[in-house]
C-alpha positions as CSV (number, residue, x, y, z in Angstrom):
1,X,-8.4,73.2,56.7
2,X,-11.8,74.1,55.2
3,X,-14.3,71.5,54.4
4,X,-14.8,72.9,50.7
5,X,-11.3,72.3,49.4
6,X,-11.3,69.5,47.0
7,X,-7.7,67.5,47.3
8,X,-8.7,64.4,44.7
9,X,-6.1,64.4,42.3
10,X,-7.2,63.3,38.7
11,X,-5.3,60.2,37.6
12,X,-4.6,60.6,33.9
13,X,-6.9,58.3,31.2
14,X,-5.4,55.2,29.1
15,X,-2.8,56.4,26.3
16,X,-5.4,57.6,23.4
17,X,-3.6,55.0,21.0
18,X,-3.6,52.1,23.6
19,X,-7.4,52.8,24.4
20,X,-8.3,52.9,19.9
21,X,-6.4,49.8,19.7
22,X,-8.3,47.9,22.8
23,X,-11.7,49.3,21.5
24,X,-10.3,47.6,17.8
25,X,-9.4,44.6,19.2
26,X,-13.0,44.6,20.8
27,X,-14.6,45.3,18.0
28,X,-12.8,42.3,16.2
29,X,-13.8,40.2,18.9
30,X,-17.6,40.9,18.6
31,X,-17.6,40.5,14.5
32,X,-16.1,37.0,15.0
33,X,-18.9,36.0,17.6
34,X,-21.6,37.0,14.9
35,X,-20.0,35.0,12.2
36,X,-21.3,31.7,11.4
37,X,-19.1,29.2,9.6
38,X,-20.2,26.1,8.2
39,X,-18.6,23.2,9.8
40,X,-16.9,25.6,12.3
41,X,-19.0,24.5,15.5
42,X,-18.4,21.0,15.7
43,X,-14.7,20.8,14.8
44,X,-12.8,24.1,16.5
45,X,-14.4,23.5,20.2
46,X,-13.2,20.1,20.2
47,X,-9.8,21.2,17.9
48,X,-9.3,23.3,20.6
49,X,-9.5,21.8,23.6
50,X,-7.6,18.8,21.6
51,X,-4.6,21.5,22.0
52,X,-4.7,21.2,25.7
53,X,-1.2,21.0,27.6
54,X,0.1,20.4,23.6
55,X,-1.7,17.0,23.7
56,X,-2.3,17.4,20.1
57,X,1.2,18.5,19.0
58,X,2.7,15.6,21.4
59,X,0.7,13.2,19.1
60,X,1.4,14.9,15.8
61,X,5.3,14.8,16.6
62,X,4.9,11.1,17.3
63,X,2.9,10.8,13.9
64,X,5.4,12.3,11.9
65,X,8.4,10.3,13.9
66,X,6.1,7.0,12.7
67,X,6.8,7.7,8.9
68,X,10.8,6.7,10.0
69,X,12.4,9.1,7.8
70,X,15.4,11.1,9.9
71,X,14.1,14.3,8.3
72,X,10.5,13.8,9.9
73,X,12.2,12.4,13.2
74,X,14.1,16.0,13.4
75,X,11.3,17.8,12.1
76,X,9.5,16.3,14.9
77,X,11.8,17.2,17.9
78,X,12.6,20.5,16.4
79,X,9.1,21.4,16.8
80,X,8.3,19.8,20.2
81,X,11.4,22.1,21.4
82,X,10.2,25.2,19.9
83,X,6.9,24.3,21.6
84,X,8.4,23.9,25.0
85,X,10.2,26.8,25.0
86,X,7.5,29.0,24.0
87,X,5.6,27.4,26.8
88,X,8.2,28.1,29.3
89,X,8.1,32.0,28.1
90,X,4.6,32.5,27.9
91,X,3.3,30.6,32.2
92,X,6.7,32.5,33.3
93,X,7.1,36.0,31.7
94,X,3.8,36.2,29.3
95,X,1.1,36.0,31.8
96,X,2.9,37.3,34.9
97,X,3.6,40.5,33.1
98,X,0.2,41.2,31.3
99,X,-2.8,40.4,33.8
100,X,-5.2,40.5,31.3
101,X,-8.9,39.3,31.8
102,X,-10.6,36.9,29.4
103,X,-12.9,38.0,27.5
104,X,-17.0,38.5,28.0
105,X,-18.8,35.6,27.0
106,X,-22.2,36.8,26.5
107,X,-21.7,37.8,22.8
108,X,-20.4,34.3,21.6
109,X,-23.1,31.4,21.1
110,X,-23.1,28.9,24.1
111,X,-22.6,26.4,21.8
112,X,-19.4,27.3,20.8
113,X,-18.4,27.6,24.3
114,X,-15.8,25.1,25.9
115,X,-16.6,23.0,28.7
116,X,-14.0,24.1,30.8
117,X,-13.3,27.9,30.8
118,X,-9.6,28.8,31.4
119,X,-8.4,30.5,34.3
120,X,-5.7,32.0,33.7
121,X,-5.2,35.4,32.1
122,X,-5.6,36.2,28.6
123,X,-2.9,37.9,27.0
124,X,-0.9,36.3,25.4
125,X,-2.8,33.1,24.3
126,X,-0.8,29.8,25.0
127,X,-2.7,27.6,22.6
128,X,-1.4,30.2,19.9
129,X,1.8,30.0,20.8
130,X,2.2,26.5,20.8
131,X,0.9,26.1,17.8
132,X,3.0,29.0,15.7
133,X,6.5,27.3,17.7
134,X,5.6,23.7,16.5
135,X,4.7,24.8,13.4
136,X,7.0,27.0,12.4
137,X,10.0,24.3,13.9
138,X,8.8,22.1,11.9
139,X,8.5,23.7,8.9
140,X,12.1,25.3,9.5
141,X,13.6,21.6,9.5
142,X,10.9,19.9,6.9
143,X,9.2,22.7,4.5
144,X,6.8,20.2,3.6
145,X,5.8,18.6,6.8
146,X,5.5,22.2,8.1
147,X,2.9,22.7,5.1
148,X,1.2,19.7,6.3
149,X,1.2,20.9,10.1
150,X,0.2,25.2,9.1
151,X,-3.2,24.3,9.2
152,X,-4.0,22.7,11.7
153,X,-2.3,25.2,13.7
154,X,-3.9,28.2,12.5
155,X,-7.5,26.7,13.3
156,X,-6.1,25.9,16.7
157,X,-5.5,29.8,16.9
158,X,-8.4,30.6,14.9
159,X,-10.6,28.6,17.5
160,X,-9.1,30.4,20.6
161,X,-10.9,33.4,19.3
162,X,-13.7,31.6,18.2
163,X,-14.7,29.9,21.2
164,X,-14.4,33.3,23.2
165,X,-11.5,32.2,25.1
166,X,-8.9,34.9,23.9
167,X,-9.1,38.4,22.3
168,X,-7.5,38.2,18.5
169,X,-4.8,40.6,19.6
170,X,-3.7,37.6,22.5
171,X,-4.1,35.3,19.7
172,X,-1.9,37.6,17.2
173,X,0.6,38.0,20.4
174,X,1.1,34.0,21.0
175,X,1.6,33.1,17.4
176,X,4.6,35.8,17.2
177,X,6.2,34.6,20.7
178,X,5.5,31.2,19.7
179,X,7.2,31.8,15.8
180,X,10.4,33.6,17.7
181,X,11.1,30.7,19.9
182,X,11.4,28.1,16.4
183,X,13.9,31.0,15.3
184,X,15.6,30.9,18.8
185,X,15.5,26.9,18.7
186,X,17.4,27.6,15.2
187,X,20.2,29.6,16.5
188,X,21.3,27.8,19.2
189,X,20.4,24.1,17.1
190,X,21.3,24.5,13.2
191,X,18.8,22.9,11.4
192,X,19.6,20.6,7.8
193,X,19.7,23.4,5.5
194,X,22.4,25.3,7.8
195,X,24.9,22.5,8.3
196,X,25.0,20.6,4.7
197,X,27.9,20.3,3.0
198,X,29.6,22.7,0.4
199,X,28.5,21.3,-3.2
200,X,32.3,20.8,-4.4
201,X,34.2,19.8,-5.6
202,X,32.0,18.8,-8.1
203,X,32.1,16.2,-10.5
204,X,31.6,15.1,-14.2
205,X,28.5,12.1,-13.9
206,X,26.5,10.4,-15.7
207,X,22.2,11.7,-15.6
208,X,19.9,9.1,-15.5
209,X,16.4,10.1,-16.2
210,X,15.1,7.0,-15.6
211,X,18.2,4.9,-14.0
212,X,18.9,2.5,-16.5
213,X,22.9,1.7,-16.0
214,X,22.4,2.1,-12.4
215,X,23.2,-1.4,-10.3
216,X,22.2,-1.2,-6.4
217,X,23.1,-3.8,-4.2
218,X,20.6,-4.1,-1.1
219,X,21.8,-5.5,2.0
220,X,18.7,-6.8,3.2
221,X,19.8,-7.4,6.7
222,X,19.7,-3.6,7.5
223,X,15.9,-3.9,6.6
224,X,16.3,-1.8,3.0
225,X,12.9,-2.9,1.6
226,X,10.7,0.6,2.3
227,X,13.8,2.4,0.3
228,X,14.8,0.4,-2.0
229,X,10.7,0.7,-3.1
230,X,11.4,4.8,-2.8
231,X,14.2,4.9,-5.4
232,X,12.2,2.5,-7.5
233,X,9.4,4.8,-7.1
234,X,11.8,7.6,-8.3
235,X,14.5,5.9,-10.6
236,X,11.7,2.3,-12.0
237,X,14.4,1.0,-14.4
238,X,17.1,1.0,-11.8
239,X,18.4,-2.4,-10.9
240,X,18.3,-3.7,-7.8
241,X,20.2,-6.7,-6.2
242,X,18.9,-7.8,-2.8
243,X,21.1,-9.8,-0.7
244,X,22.0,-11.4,2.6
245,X,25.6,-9.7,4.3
246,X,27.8,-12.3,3.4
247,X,27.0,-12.6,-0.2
248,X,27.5,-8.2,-0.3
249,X,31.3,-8.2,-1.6
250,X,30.5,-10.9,-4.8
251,X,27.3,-9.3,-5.7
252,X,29.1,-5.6,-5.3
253,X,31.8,-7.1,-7.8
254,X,29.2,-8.9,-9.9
255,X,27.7,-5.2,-10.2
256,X,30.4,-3.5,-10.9
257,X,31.1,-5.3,-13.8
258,X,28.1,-4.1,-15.5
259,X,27.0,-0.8,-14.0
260,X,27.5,2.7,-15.3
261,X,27.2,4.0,-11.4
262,X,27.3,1.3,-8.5
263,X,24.9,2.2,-6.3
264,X,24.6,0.6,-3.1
265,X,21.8,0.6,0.3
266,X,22.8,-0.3,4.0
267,X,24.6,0.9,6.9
268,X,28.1,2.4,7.2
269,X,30.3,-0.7,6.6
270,X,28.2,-1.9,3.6
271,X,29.1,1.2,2.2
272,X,32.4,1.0,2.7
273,X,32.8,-2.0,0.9
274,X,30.8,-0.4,-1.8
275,X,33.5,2.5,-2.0
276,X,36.7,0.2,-2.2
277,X,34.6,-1.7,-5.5
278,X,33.9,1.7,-6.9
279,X,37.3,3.0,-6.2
280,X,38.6,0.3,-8.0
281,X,36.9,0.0,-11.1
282,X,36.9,3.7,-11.0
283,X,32.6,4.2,-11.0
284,X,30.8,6.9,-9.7
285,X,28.9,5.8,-6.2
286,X,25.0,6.0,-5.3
287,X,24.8,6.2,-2.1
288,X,21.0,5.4,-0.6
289,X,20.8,4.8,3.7
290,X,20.0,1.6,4.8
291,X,21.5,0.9,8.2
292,X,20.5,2.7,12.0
293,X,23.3,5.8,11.8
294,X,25.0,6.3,8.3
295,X,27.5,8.6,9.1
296,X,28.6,9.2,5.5
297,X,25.1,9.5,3.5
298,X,24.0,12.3,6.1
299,X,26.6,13.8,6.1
300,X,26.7,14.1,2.5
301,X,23.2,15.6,2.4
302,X,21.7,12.2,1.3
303,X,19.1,11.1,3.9
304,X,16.4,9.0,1.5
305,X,15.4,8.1,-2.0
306,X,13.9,10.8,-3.2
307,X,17.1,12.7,-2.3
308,X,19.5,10.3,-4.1
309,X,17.0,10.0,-7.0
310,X,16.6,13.9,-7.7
311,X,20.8,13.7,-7.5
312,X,21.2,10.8,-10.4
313,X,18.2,12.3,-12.9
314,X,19.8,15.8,-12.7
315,X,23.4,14.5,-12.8
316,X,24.5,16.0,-9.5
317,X,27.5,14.7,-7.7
318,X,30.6,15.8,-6.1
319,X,34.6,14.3,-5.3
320,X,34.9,13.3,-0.9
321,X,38.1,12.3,0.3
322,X,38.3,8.7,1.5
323,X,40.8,7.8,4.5
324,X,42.9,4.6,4.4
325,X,44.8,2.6,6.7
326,X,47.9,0.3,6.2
327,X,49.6,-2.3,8.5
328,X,52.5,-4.1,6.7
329,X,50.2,-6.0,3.8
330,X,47.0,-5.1,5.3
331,X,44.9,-1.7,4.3
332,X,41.9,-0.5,4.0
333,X,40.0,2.2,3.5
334,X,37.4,4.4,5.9
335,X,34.9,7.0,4.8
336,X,33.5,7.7,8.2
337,X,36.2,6.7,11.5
338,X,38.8,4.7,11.9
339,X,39.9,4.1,15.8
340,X,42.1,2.3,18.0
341,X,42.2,1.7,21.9
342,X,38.7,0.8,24.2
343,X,36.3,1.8,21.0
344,X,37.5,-0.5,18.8
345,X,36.5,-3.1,21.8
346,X,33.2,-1.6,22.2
347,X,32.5,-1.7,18.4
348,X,33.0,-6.4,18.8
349,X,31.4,-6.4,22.2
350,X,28.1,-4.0,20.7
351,X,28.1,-6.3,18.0
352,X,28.1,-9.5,19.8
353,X,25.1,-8.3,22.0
354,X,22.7,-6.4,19.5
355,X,21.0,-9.2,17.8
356,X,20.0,-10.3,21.3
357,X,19.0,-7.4,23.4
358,X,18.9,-4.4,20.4
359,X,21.0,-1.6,19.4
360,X,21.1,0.8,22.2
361,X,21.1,-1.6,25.3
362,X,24.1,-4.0,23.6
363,X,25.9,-0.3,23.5
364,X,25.3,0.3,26.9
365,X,25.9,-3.0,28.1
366,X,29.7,-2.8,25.9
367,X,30.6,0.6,27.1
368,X,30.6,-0.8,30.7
369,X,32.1,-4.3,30.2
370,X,34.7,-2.9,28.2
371,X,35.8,0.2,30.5
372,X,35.7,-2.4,33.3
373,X,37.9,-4.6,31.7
374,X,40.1,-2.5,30.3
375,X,42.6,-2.2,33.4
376,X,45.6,-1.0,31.1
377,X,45.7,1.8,28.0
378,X,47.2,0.8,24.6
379,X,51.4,1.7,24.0
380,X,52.2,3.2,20.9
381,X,54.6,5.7,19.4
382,X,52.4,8.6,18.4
383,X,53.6,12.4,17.1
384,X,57.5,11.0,17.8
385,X,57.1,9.6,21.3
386,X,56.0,6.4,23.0
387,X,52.8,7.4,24.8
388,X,50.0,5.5,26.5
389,X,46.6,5.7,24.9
390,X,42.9,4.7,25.9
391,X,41.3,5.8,22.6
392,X,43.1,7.2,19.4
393,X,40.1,8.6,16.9
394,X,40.8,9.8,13.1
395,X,38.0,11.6,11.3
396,X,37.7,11.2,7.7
397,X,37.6,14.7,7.4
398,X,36.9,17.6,10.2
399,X,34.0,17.1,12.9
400,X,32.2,19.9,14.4
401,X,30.1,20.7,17.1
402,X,27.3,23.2,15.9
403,X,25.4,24.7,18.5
404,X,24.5,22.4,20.9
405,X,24.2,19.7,17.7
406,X,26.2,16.5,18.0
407,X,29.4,16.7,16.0
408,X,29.2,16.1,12.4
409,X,31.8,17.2,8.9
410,X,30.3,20.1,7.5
411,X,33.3,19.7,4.2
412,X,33.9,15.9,2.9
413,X,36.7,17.3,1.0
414,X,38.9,19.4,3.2
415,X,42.2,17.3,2.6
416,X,42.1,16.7,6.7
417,X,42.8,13.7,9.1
418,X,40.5,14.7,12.2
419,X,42.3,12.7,15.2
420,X,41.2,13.1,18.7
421,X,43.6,11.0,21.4
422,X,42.3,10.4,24.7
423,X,46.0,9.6,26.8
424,X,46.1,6.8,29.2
425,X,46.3,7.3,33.2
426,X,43.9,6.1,35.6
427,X,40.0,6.1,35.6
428,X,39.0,5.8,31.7
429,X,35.5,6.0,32.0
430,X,36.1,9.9,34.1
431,X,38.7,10.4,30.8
432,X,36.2,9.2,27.9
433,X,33.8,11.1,29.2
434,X,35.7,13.7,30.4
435,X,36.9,14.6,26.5
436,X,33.0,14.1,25.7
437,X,31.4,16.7,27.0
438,X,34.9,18.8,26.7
439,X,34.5,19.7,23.0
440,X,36.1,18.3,19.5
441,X,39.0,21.0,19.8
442,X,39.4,21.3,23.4
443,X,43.1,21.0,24.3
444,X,43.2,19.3,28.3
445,X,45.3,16.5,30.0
446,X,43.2,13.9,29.0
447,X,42.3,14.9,25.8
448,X,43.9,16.6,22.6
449,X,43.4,16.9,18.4
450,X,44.7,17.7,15.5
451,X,43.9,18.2,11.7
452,X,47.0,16.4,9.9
453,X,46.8,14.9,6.3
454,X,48.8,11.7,7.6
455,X,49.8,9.5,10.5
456,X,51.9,7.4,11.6
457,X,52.0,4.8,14.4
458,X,54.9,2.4,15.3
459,X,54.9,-0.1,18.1
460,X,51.4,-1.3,18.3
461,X,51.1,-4.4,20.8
462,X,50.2,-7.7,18.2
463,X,46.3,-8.3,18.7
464,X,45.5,-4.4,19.0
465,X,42.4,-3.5,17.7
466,X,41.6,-1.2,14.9
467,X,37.9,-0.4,14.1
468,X,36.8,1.7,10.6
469,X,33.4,2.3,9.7
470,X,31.9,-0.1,11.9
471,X,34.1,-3.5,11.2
472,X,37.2,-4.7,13.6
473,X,40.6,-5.7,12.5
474,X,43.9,-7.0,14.1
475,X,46.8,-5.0,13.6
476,X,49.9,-4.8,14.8
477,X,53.7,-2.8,14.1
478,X,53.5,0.2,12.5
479,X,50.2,1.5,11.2
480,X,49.9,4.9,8.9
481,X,46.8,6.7,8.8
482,X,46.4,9.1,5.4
483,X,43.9,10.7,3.0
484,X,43.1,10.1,-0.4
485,X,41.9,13.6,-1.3
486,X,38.8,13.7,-3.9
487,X,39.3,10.2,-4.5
488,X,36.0,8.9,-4.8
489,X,32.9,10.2,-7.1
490,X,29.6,10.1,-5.0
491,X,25.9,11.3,-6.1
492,X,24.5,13.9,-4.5
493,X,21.4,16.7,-4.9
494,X,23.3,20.1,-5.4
495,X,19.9,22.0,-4.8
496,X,16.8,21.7,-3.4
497,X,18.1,21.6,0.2
């Protein structure tokens, strides 16, 4: 072969588009190293390495879960799980796929400069993508804690640029991936907005500007005093009546007497007893939460003052269903659940334990005494036919699972019985659980439901258990389960969600 024949072949140059947009991006970078901005050089170096291993959003979400409000609490987790996720796409897919090289120092001021340099590659900027996913989760669950939060996140982007870590276009590139894992969070966990209740039925109410006719009894052993002091804030000639749990039923009736709408603050059972006074002397209910879960005020899209407030100035409310019980001369009614079998034994034992050892480990330490204990299920005629039962549930109204979301009633006024029977063989700890994790609709041995308007039970042992909204009762015979559809008048903000 002769010596003179030339056999390089030419590789071909960058993509003319690619190589304007680099030389941009370049450009950019060089105009923000020349800028000077008052304030800027003692705050975003430090801002930014504050945003180290999220570090600063870690501490913000635990801020914003300190203000004990459930909307900050989600707002909170929503955006520490949009965080991790984008985190988990940028160290696995982001900056294996793009080896990018950081940026050339030389044209940024050393005193802008971070004391430790990264090492990894620059496109797309994790920092930025951190703080677009925690911001923009919590600003999908809380609008005004997310205003609160946009800030600080954009001058923890703005500073990746600043301090010459990251090219604006891997800044640009981190707050998008980090903006469409919130939205992916969002799809597979509803937020608030997606899973309130329909507005309706709605109902004719009194508006009270100022909330002069309106009577709120406080149960102050479900430590009411921080929202009581909100309505007040919202509503200041509302009255309120703060008592000890026993004294609850007289001062609900005292109320009643002389309120135009009976309001009432504490946890699930004090509001039950609030509904069977309002039912009675046929008043419109307030609802304000004031205990650890209240089932029925989130549920109804009422999770703090300010909520119920803006419902009873506007005049906002809507008709629930309420579900009652009878055995022989003995009813009741139940906004929330109403149970029979082990849970109903869990609900006494929890309750017997709490004001000792707290909340969560007195339910641990029931659920496992109980299921122990419990060698035998519960007998009783159920659907036509004598069956043995560990648990039989009723829903005041349809539970659903949304997403990966606990279940909860999206419709307070769909006419249904939700009841959920867990059948008795062996092992009822495998069986509880089993129907757990199974699903609210999910049709197995151990597990079944079924939407009915009514119920009836016959041959229940004497002693049997029955638990509704938190409080325990003996029954025994035959028990019927039913609705009472629209029964009850509640407040309730129609917009603003």
């Amino acid at each position: 072969m002769s010596p003179d024949v030339d056999l390089t072949v030419a590789k071909p140059g960058p993509h003319p588009l690619r190589n304007r947009l680099l030389a941009l991006d370049s450009r950019l970078f060089e105009f923000a190293a020349e800028q000077h901005w008052p304030f800027a050089e003692p705050v975003l170096p430090r801002l930014s390495r504050s945003a180290n291993h999220g570090l600063l959003w870690f501490a913000t979400a635990a801020a914003m879960a300190a203000s004990r409000t459930p909307r900050a609490r989600r707002a909170a987790a929503r955006g520490l799980a949009s965080l991790s996720l984008a985190s988990l796409a940028v160290n696995t897919l982001g900056k294996r796929s793009v080896r990018r090289p950081r940026p050339v120092l030389d044209p940024v001021p050393p005193v802008r400069h971070l004391k430790r340099l990264p090492i990894t590659t620059s496109f797309p900027s994790g920092h930025s993508a951190s703080a677009a996913a925690f911001a923009t989760g919590v600003a999908l669950e809380s609008p005004a804690w997310g205003a609160a939060v946009a800030p600080v996140a954009w001058s923890v982007a703005l500073s990746r640029v600043y301090t010459g870590v990251h090219f604006p276009s891997d800044v640009l590139a981190g707050a998008v991936l980090g903006a469409g894992a919130a939205f992916a969070v969002r799809g597979m966990v509803p937020t608030r907005a997606q899973v309130v209740p329909p507005a309706r039925p709605r109902a004719e109410v009194p508006a009270l500007p100022d909330g002069a006719g309106l009577v709120v009894v406080a149960n102050s052993g479900s430590g009411t005093a921080d929202r009581v002091r909100t309505l007040r804030a919202g509503l200041p000639l509302t009255e309120v009546v703060e008592c000890e749990p026993d004294d609850v039923p007289a001062e609900l009736e005292k109320a009643a007497a002389r309120a135009r709408v009976l309001g009432v603050c504490g946890g699930d059972g004090t509001v039950n007893a609030a509904a069977e006074v309002a039912l009675r002397h046929g008043l419109p209910l307030a609802v304000l939460p004031g205990g650890t879960l209240n089932h029925f005020a989130h549920d109804l899209g009422v999770e703090d003052g300010s909520d119920l407030a803006r419902a009873v100035r506007r005049g906002e409310a809507v008709r629930v269903d309420v579900g009652r019980f009878t055995c022989g001369a003995r009813w009741g009614i139940f906004l929330n659940t109403c149970s029979l079998g082990v849970y109903p034994e869990l609900v006494r034992e929890r309750e017997h334990w709490s004001r000792r050892i707290g909340g969560w480990p007195a339910g641990v330490l029931a659920a496992l005494r109980v299921l122990r204990a419990h060698g035998h299920p519960m007998q009783a005629e159920f659907l036509g036919q004598v069956r043995p039962l560990w648990l039989l549930f009723a829903g005041n109204g349809t539970y659903h699972r949304m997403g990966l979301a606990p279940g909860r009633r999206v419709d307070l006024a769909d006419g249904q019985l939700d009841v959920r029977v867990v059948h008795g063989g062996r092992r009822p700890a495998l069986r509880l659980l089993a129907a757990a994790l199974a699903g609210p609709l999910t049709r197995s041995p151990a597990h079944a439901a079924v939407q009915v308007s009514r119920l009836h039970l016959a041959g229940v042992a004497p002693g049997t258990l029955l638990a509704y909204d938190g409080e325990v009762t003996e029954i025994a015979g035959e028990v019927t389960l039913e609705k009472l559809p629209e029964a009850l008048t509640v407040y309730r903000p129609l917009y603003g969600f």
